[in-house]
Backbone and ligand atoms as CSV (ligand in chain L), in Angstrom:
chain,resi,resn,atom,element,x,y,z
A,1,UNK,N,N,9.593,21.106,9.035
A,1,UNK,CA,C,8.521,20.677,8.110
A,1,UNK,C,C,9.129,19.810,7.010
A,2,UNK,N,N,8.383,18.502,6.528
A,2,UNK,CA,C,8.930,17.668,5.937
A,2,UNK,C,C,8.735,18.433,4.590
A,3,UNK,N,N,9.469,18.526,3.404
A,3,UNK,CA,C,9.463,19.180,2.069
A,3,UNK,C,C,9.560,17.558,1.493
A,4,UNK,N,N,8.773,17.496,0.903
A,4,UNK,CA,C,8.706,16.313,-0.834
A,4,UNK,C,C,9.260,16.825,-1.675
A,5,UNK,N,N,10.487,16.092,-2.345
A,5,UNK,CA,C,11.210,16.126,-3.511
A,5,UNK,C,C,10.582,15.698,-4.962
A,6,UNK,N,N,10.572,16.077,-5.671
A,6,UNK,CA,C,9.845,15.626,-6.887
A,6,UNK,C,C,10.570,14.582,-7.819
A,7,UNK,N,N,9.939,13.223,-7.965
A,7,UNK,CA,C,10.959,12.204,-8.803
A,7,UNK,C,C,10.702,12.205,-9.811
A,8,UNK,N,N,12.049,12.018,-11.152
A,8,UNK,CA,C,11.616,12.507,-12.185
A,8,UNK,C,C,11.678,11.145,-12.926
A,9,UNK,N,N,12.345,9.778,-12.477
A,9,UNK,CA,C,12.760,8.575,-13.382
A,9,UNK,C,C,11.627,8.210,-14.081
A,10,UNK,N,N,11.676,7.807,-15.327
A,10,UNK,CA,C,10.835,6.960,-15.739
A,10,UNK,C,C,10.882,5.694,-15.144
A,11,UNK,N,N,12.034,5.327,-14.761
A,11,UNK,CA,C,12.327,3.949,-13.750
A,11,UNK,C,C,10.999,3.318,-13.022
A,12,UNK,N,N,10.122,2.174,-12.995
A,12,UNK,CA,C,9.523,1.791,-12.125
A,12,UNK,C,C,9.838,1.898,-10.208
A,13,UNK,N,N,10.544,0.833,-10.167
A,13,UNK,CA,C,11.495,0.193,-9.141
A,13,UNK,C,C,12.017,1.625,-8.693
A,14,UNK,N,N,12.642,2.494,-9.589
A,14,UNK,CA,C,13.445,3.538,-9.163
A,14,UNK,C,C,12.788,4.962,-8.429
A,15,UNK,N,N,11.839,4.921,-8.926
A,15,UNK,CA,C,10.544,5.363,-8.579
A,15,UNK,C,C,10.408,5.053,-7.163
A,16,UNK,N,N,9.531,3.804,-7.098
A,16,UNK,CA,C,9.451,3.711,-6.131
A,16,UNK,C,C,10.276,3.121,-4.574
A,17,UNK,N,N,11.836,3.388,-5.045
A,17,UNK,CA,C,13.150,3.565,-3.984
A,17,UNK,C,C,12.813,4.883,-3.497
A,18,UNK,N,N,12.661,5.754,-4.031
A,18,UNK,CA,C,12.564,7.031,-3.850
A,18,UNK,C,C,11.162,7.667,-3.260
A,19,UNK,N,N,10.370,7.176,-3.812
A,19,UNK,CA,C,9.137,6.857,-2.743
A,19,UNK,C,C,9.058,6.530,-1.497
A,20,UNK,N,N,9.657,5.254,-1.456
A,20,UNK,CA,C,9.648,4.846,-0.107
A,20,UNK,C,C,10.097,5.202,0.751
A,21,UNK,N,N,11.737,5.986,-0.019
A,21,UNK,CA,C,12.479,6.669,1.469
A,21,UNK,C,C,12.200,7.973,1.429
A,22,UNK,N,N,10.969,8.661,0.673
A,22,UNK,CA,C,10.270,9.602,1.557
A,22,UNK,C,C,9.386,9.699,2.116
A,23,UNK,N,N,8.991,8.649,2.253
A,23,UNK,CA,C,7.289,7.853,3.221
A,23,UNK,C,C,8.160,7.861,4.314
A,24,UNK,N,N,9.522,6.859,4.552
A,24,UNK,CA,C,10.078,6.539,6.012
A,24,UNK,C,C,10.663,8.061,6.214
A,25,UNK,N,N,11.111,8.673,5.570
A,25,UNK,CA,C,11.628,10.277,6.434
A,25,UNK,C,C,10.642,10.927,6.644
A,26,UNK,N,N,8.911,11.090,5.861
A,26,UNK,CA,C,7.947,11.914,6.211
A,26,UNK,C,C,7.039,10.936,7.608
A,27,UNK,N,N,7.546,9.777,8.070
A,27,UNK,CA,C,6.589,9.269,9.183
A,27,UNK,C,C,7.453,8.953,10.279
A,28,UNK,N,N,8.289,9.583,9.797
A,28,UNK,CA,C,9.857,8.863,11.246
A,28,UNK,C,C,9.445,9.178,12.477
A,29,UNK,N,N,8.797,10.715,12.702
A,29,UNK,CA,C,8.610,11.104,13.912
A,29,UNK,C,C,7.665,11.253,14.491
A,30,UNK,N,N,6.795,10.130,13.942
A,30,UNK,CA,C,5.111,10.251,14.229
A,30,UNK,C,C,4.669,8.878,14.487
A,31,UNK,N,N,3.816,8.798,15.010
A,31,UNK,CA,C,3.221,7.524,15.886
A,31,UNK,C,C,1.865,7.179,15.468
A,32,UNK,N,N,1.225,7.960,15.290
A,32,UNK,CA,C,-0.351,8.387,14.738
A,32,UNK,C,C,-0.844,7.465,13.790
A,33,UNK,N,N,-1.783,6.634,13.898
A,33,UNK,CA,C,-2.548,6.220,12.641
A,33,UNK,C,C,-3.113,6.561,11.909
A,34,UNK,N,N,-4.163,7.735,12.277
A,34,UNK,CA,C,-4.182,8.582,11.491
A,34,UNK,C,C,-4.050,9.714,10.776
A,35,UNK,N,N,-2.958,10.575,11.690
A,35,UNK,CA,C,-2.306,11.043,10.985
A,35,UNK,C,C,-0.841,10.697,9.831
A,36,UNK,N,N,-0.491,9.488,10.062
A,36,UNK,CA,C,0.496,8.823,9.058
A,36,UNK,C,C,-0.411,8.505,7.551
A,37,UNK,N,N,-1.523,7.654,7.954
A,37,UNK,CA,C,-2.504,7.505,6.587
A,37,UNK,C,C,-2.664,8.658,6.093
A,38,UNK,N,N,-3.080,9.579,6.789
A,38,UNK,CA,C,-3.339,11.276,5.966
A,38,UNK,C,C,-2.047,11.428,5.291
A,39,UNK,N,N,-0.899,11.407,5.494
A,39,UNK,CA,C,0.193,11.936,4.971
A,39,UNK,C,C,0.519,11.148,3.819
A,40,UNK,N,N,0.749,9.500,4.331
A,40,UNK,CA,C,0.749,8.594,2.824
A,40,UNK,C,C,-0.287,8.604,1.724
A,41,UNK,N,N,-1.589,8.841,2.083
A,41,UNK,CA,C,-2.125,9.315,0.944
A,41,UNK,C,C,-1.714,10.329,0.318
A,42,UNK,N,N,-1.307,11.649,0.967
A,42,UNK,CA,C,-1.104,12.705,0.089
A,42,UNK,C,C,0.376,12.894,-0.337
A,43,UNK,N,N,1.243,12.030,-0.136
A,43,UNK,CA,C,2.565,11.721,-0.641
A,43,UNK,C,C,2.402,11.008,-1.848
A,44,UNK,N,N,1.290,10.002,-1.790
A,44,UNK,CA,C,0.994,8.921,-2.909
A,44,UNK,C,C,0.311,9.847,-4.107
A,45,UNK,N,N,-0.335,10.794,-3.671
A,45,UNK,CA,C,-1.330,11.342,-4.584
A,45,UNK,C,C,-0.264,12.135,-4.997
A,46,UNK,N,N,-0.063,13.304,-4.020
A,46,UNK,CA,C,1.267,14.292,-4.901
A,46,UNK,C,C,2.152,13.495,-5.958
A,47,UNK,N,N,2.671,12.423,-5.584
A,47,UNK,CA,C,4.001,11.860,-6.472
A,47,UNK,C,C,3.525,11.360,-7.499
A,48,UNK,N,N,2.578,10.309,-7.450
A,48,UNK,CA,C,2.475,9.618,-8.759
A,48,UNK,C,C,1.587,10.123,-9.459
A,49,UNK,N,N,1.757,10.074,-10.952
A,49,UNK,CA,C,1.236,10.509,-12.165
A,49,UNK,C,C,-0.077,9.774,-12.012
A,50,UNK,N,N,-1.234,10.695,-12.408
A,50,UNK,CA,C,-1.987,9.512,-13.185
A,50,UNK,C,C,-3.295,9.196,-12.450
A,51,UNK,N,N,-3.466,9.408,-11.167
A,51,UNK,CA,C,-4.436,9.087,-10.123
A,51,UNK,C,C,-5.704,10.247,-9.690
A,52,UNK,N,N,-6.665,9.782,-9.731
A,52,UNK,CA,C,-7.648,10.483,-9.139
A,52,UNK,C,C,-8.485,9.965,-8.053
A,53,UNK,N,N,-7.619,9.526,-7.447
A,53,UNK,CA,C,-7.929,8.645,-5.748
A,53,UNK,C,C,-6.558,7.912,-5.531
A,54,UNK,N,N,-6.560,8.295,-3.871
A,54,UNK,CA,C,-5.723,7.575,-2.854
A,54,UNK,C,C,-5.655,7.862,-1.597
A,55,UNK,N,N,-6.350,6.332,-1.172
A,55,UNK,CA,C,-6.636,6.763,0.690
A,55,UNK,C,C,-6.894,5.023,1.135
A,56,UNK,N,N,-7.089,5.301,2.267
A,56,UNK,CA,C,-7.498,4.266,2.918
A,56,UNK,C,C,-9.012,3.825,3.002
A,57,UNK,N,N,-9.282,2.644,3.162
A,57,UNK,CA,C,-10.188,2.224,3.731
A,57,UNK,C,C,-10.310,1.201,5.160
A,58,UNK,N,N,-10.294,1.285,6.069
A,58,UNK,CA,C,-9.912,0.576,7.249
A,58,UNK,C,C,-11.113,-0.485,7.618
A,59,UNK,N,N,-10.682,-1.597,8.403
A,59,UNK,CA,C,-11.533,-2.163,8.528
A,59,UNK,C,C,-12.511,-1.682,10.163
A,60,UNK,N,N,-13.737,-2.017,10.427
A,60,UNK,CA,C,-14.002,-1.509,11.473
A,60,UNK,C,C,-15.903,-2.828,11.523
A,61,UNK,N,N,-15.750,-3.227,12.621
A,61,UNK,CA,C,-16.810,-4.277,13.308
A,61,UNK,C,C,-16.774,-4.721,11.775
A,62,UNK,N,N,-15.868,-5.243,11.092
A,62,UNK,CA,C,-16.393,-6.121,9.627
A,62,UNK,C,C,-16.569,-5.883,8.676
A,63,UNK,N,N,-16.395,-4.315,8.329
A,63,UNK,CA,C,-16.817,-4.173,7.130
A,63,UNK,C,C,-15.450,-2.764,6.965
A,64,UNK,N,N,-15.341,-2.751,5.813
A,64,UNK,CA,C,-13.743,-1.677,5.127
A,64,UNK,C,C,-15.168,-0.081,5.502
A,65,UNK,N,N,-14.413,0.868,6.648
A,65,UNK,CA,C,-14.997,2.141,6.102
A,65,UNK,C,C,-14.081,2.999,6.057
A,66,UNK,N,N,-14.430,3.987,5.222
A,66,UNK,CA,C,-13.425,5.149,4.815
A,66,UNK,C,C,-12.780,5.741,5.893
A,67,UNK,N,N,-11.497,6.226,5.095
A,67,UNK,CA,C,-10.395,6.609,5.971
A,67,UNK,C,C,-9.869,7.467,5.718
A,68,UNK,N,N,-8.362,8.641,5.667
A,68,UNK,CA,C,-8.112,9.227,5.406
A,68,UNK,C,C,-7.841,9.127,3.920
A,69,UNK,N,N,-7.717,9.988,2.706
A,69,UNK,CA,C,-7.779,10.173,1.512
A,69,UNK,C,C,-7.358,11.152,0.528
A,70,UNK,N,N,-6.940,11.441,-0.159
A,70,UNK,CA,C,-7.048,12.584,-1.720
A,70,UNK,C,C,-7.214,12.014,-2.868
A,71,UNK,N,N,-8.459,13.132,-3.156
A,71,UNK,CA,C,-9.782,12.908,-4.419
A,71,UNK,C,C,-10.780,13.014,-4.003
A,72,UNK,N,N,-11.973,12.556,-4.950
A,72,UNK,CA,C,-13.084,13.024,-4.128
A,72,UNK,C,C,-14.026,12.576,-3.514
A,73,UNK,N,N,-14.879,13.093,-2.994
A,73,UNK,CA,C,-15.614,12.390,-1.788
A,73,UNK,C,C,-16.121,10.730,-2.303
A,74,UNK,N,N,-16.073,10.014,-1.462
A,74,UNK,CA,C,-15.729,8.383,-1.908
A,74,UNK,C,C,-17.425,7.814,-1.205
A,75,UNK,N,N,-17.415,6.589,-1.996
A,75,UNK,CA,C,-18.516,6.100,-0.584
A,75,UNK,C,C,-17.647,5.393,0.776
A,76,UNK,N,N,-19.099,5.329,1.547
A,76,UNK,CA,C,-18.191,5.414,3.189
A,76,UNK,C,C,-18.059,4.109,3.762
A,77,UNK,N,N,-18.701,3.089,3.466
A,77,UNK,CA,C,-18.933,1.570,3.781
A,77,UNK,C,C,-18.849,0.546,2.701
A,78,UNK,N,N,-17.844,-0.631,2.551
A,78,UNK,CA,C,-17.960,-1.540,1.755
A,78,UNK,C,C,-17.625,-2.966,2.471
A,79,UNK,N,N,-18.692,-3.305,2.196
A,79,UNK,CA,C,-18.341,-4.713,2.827
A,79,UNK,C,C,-17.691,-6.360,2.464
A,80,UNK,N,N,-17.393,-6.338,2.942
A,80,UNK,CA,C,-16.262,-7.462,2.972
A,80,UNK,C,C,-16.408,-8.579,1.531
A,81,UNK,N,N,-15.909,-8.427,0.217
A,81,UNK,CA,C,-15.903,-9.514,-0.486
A,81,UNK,C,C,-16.673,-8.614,-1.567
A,82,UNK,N,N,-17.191,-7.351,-1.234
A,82,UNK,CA,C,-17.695,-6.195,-2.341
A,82,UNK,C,C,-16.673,-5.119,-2.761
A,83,UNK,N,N,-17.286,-4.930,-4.032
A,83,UNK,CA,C,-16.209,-4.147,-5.213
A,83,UNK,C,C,-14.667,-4.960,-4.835
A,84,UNK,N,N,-13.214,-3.785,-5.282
A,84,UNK,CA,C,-12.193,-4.146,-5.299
A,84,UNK,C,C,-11.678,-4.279,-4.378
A,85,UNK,N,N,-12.193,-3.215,-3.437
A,85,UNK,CA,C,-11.168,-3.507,-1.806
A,85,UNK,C,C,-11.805,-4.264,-1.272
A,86,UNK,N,N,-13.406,-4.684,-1.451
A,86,UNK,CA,C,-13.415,-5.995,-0.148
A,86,UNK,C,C,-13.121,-7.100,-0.993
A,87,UNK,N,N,-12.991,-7.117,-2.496
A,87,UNK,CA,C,-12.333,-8.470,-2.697
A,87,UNK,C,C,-10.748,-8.575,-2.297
A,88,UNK,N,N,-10.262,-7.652,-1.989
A,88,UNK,CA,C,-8.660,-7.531,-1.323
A,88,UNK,C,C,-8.378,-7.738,-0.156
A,89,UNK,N,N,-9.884,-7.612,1.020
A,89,UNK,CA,C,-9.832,-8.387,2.134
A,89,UNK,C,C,-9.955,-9.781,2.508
A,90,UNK,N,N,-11.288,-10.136,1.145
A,90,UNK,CA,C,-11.566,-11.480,1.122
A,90,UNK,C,C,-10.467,-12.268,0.907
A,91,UNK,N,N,-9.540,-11.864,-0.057
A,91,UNK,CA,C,-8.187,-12.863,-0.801
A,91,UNK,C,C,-7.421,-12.797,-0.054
A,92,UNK,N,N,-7.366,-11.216,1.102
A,92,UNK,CA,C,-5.964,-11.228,1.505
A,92,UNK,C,C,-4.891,-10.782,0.853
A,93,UNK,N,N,-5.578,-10.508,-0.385
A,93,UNK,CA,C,-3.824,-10.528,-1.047
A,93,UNK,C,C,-4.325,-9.274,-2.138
A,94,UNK,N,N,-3.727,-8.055,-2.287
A,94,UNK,CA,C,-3.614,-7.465,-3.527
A,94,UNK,C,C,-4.596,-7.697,-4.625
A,95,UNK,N,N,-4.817,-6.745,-5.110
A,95,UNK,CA,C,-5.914,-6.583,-6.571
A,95,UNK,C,C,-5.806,-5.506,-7.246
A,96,UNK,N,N,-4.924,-5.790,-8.542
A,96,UNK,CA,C,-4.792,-4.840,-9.849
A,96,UNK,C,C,-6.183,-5.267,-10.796
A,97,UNK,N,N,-6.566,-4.116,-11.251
A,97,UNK,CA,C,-7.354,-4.405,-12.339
A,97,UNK,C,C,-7.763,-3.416,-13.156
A,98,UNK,N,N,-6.930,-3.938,-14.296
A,98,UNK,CA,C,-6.788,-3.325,-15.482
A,98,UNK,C,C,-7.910,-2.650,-15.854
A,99,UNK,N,N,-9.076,-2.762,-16.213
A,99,UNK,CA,C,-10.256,-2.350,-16.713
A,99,UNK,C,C,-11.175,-2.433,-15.309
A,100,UNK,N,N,-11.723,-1.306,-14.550
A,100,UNK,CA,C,-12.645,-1.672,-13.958
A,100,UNK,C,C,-14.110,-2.029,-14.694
A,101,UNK,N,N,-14.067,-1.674,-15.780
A,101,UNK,CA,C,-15.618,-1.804,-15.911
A,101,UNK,C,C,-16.023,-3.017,-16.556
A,102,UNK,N,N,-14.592,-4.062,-16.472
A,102,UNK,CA,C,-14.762,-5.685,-16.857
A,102,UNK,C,C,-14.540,-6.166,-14.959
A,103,UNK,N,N,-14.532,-5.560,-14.001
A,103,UNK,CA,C,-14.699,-6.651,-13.002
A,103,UNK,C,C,-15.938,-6.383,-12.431
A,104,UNK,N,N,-16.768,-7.302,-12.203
A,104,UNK,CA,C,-17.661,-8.009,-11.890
A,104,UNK,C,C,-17.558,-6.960,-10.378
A,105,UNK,N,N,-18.987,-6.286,-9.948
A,105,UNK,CA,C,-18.900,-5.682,-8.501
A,105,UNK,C,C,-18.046,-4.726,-8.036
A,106,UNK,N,N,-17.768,-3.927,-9.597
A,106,UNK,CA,C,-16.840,-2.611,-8.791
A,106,UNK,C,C,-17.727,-1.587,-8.433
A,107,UNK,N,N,-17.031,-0.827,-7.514
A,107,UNK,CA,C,-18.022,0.382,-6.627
A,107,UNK,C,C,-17.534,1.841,-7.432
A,108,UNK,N,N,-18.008,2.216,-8.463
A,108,UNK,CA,C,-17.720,3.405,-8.959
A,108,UNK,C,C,-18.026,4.177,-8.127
A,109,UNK,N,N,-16.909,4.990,-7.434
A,109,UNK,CA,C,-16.967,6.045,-6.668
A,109,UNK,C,C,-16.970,7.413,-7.558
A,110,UNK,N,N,-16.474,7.198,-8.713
A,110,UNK,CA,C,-15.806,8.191,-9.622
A,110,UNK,C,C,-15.778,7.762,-10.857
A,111,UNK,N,N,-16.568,8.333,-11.616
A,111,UNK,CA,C,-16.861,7.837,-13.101
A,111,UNK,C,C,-15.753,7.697,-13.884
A,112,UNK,N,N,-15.110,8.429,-13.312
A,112,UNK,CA,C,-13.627,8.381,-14.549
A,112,UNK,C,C,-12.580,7.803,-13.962
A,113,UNK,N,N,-13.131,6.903,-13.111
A,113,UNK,CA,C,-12.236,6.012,-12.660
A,113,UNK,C,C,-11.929,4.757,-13.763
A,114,UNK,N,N,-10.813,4.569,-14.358
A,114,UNK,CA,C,-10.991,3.494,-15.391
A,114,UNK,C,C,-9.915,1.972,-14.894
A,115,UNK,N,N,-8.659,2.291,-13.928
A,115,UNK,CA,C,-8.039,1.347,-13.211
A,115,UNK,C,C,-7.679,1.227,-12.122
A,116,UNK,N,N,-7.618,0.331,-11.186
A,116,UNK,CA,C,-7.680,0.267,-10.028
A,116,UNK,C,C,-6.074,-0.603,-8.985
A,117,UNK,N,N,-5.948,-0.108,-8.028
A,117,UNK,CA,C,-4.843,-1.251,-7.157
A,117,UNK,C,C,-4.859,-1.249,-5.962
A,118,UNK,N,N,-5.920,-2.340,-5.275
A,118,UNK,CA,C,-5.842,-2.088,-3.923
A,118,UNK,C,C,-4.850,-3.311,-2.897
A,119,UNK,N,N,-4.055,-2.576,-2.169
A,119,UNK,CA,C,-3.239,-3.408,-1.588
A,119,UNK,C,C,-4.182,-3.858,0.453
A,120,UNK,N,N,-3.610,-4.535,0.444
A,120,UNK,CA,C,-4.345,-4.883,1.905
A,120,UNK,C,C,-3.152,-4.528,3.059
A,121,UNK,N,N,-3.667,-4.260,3.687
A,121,UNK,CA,C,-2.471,-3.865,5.382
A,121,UNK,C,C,-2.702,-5.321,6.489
A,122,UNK,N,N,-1.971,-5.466,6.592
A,122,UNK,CA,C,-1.603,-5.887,7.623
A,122,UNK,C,C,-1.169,-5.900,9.116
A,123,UNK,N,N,-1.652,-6.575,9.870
A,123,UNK,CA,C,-1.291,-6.137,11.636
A,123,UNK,C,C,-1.185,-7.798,12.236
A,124,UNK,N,N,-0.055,-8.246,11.932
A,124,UNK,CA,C,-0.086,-9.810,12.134
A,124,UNK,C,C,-0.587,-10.654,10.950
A,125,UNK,N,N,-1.390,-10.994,11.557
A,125,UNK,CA,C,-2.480,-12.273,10.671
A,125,UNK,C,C,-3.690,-11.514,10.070
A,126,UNK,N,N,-3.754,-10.241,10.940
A,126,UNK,CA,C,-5.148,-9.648,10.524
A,126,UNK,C,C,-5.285,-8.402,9.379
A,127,UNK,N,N,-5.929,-8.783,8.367
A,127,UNK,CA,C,-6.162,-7.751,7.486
A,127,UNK,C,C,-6.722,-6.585,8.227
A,128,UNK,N,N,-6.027,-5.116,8.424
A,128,UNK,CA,C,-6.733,-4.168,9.097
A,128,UNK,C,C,-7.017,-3.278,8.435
A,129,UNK,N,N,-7.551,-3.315,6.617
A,129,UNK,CA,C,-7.427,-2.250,6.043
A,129,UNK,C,C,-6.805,-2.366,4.579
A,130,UNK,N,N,-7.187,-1.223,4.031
A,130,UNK,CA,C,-6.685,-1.670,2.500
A,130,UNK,C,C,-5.961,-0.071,1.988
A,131,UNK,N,N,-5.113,-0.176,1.269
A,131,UNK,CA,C,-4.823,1.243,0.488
A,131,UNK,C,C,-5.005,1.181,-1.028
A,132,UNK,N,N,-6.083,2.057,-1.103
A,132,UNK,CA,C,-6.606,2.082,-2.122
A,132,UNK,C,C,-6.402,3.102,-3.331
A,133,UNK,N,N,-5.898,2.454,-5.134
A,133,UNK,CA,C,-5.772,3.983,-5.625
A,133,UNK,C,C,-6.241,3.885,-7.023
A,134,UNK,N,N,-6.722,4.917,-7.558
A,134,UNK,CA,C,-7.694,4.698,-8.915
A,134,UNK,C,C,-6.998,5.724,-10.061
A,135,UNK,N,N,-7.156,5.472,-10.943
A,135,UNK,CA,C,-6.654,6.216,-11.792
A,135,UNK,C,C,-7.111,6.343,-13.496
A,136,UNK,N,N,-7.785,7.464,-13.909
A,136,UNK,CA,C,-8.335,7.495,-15.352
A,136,UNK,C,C,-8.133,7.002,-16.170
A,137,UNK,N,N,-7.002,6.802,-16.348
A,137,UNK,CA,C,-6.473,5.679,-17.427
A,137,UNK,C,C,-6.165,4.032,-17.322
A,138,UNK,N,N,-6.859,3.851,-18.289
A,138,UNK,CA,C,-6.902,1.755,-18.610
A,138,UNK,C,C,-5.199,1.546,-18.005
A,139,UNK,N,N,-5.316,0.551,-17.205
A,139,UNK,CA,C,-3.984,-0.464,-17.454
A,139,UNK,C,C,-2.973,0.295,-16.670
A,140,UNK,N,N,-3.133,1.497,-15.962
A,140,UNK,CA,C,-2.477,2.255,-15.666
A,140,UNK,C,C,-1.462,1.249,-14.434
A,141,UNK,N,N,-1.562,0.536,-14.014
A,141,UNK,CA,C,-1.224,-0.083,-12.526
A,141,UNK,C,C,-0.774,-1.458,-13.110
A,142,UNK,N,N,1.045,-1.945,-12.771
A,142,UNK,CA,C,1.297,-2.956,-13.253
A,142,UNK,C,C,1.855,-3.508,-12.041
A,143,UNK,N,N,3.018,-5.077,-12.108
A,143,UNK,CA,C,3.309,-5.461,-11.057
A,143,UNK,C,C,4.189,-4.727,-10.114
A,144,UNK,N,N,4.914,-3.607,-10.753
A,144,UNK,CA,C,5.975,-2.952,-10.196
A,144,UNK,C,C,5.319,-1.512,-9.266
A,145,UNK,N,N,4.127,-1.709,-9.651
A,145,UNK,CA,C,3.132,-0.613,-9.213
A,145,UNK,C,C,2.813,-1.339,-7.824
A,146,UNK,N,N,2.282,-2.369,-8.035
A,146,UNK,CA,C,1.424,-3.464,-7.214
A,146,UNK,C,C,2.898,-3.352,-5.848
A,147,UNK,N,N,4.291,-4.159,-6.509
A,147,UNK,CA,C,5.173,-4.397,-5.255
A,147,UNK,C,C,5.819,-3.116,-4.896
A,148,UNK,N,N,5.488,-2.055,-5.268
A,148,UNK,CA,C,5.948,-0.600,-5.163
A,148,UNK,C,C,4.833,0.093,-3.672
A,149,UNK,N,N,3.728,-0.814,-4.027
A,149,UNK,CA,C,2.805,-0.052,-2.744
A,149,UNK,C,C,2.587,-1.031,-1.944
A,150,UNK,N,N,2.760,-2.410,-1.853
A,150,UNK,CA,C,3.036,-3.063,-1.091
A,150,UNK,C,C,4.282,-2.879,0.093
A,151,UNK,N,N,5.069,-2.137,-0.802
A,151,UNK,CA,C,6.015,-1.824,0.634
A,151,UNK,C,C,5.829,-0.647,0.819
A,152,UNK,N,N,5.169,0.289,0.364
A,152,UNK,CA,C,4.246,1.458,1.024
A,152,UNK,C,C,3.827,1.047,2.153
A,153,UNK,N,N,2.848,0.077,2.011
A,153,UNK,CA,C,1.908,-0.416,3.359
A,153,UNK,C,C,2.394,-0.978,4.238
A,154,UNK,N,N,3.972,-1.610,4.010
A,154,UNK,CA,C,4.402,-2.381,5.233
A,154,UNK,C,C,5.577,-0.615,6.080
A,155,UNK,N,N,6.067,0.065,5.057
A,155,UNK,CA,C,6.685,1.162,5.876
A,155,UNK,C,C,5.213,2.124,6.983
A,156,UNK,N,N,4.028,2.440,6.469
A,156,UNK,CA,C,3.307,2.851,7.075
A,156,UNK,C,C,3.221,2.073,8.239
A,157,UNK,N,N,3.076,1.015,7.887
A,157,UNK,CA,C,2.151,-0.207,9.466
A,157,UNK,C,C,3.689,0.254,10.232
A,158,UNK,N,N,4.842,-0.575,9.694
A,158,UNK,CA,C,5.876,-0.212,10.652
A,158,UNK,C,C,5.706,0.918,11.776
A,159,UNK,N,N,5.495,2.459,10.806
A,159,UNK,CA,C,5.546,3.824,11.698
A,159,UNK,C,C,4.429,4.059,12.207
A,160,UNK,N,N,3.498,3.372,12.195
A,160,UNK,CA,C,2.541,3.634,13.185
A,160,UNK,C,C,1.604,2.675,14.129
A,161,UNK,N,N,1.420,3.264,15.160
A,161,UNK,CA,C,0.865,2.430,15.873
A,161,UNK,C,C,-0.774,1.928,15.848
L,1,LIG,N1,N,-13.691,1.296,-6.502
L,1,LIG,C1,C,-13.595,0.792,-5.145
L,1,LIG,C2,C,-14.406,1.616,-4.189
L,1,LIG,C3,C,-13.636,2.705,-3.550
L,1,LIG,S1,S,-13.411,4.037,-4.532
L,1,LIG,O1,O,-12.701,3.664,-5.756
L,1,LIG,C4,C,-12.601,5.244,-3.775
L,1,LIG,C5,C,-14.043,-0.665,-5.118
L,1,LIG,O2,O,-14.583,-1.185,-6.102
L,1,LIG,O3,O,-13.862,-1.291,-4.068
């Protein structure tokens, strides 16, 4: 049974070294898509301070629907270019945002959701999905946050099929 170590750095970067190489030792021996997403969410949620959501949203006939997760019950369909994660499909690229309740079309799942960082997955060329994480406090999510779960999402895609 995989045991999680608890990191104590204030370190960004250092942080998330230590993150990452317990994402690749907790998915080494697993193949599963969804059972790897179940686990990186709840590695993401256990470790980092601060969050009251983290899960997936996958894409499926076009539109992001919910996926594995920890926090609470979420809505189940967002479509493509709506709230934060489908503007993260539309761009392709990552979306921090400091204040949700200054962007234009966020999907309050959770009232006390106050900042947001959704990264997008990849499978080639094709956006297949987003990892999504919210957290009560303003501003909470910076760039080191942003390239910290970006290679979250590329060790997951790696370990699973
Ligand atoms: N806030 C997201 C919706 C998903 S929940 O936060 C879990 C958005 O605006 O896309």
């Amino acid at each position: 049974m995989f045991e999680t170590a608890a990191i104590e750095t204030e370190d960004k970067p250092e942080f998330y070294r230590q993150l990452t190489q317990q994402l690749a030792a907790l998915l080494e021996s697993e193949r599963d898509f969804i059972a790897n997403a179940a686990n990186t969410s709840a590695l993401i949620f256990q470790m980092m301070p601060d969050l009251n959501w983290a899960g997936f949203y996958l894409m499926k006939e076009g539109e992001l629907v919910l996926g594995p997760f920890q926090g609470k019950t979420a809505c189940v369909r967002i479509p493509v270019g709506r709230g934060v994660c489908g503007a993260a499909v539309e761009k392709r690229q990552s979306v921090l945002v400091e204040d949700v309740h200054a962007f234009p079309g966020h999907i309050a799942c959770d009232a006390a959701s106050r900042s947001e960082l959704v990264v997008p997955i990849f499978r080639g060329d094709e956006v297949i999905g987003v990892i999504d994480l919210d957290s009560p406090i303003a501003s909470r999510f910076d760039g080191d946050d942003q390239a910290g779960i970006e290679r979250v999402a590329e060790i997951f895609l790696t370990a699973s099929a």
